[in-house]
N, C-alpha and C positions, 0 to 999 in steps of 0.2 A: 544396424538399427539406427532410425533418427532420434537424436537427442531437440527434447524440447528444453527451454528454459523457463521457469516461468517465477517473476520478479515479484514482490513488494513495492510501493510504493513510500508511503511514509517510512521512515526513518528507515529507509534503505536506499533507494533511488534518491529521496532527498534526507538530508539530516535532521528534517522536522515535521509535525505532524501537521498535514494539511488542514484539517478539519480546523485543528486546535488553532493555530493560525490566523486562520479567518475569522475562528472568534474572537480571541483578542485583540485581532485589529481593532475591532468595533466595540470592545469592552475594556474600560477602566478601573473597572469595581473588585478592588484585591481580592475578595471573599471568591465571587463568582469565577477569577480565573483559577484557584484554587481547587475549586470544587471540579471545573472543567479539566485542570490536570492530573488528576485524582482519579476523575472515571476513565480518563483514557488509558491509566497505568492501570487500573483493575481490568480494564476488558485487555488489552494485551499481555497481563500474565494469566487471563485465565479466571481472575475470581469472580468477574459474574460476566453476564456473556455478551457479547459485542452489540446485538441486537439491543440490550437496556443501557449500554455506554453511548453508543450511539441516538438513541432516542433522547435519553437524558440530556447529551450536547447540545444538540439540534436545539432544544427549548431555549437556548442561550441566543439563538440568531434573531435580528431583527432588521435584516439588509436586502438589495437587489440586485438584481443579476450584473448590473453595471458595476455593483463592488468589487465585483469576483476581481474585474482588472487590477486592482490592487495588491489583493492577496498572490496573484499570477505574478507580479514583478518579483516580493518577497522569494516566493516559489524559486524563480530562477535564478537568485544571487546565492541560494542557498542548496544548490546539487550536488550532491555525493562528491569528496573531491576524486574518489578514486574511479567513480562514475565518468565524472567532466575529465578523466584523464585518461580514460580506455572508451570516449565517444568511438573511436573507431572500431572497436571491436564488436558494439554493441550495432553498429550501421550495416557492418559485415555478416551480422549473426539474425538480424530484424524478422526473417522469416519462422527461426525457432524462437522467437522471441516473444514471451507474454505478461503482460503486466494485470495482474490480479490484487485488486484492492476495495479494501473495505472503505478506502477515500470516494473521492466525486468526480467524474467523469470530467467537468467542467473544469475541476482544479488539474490535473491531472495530462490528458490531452493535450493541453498547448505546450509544455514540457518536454514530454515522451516525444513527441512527434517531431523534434528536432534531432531528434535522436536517432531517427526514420523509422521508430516502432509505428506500424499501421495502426490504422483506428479500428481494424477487426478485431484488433489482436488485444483491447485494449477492455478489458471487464471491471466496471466498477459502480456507485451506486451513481444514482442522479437524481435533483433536487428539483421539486414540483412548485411552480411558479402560481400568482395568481395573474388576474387582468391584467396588472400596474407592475409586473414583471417581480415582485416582492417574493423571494424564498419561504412558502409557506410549510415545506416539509419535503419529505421524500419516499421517493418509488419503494411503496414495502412489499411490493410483488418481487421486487431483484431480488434475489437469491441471497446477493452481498449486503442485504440490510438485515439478514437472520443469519441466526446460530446455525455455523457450519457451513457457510454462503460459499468460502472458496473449496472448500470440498466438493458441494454439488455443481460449482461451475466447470471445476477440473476434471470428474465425475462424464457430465455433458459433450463435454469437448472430446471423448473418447478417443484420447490420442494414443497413437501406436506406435510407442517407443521408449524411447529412455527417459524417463519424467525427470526434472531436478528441479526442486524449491528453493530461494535464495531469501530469504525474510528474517527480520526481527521478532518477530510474534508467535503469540501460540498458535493463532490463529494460520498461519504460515506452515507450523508443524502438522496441525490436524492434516493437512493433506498429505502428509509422509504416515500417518497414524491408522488414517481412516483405507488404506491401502493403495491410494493415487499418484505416489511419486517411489520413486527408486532411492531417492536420497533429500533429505531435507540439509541443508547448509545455514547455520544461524549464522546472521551477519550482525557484528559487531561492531564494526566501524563510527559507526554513530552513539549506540547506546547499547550496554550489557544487562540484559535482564535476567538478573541471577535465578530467578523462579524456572527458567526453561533452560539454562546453560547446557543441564545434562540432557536436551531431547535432540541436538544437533549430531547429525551424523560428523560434521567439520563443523569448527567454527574458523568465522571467517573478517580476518580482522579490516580486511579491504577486499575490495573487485579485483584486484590482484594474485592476492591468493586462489580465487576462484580461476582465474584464467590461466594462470600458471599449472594449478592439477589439472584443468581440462585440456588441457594443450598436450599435457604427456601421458594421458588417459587411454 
């Protein structure tokens, strides 16, 4: 039977949240990055739902597509180290390999893709421009901008095999919940979200561990 893998992005693949990121790049205002880290820790354990953490964020932006460059350096000095130290496994593996996130296809992509995860394989939200290239919001038709977004993506993908979720989030576990994977793996390596500790079939203190049980599976 094929085994799929399918990844996290924020605080998994990298040690930080991309969204959040981007805002603060552009935001000085103590209050505001507070509030901003605040709703991203309530939609990843759960207490209100990704969809209003997310819209709520969004309101914080006030930049264009040319910024994104920036928050993309950040991005890349800041990759999983146990990630950036098993690239090869991840090069090796690129065909079962899916990265599912409720991040931005734009932050996200230039990343992965060194990685030599395809851009098929690559499911996340994207951000709706106006004339003057200015981030005026995002695609609320993706799936991943609503509640339960990677369950119905994983759902879609109607893969026929051995499902395995690798994420920090609750949002990560729904899809081990909602009946879509065979095994969810909380990954710890970056951050322990004690609200979900007990939903992890393994928890997983690095990429390591992960490829260590797989290997002798």
């Amino acid at each position: 039977m094929k085994d799929y893998i399918i990844l996290d992005f924020d605080s998994t693949f990298i040690k930080i949240e991309s969204l959040d990121e981007l805002i603060i790049t552009f935001i000085r205002d103590r209050d505001s990055l507070i509030k901003i880290q605040n709703l991203t820790k309530m939609g990843m354990n759960g207490e209100i739902s990704f969809q209003k953490s997310l819209i709520e964020r969004i309101k914080f932006l006030n930049i264009n597509k040319n910024d994104l460059d920036i928050v993309i350096d950040v991005l890349n000095q800041n990759i999983t180290d146990s990630f950036q130290k098993n690239k090869k496994f991840i090069q090796q593996n690129n065909e079962k390999i899916f990265i599912v996130s409720g991040g931005f296809f734009e932050l996200i992509y230039p990343i992965v893709s060194k990685f030599g995860i395809k851009k098929k394989n690559i499911f996340a939200n994207k951000f709706i421009y106006d004339k003057n290239d200015k981030i005026v919001g995002f695609d609320k038709n993706n799936p991943l901008s609503k509640n339960n977004g990677k369950v119905k993506i994983i759902k879609s993908l109607n893969l026929d095999g051995n499902v395995i979720v690798i994420g920090d989030g609750y949002t990560d576990y729904e899809i081990k919940k909602y009946g879509y994977a065979n095994k969810f793996y909380l990954f710890i390596e970056n951050i322990k979200r004690k609200k979900i500790l007990d939903k992890g079939d393994f928890l997983l203190k690095s990429l390591d561990d992960f490829i260590n049980n797989y290997n002798h599976e």
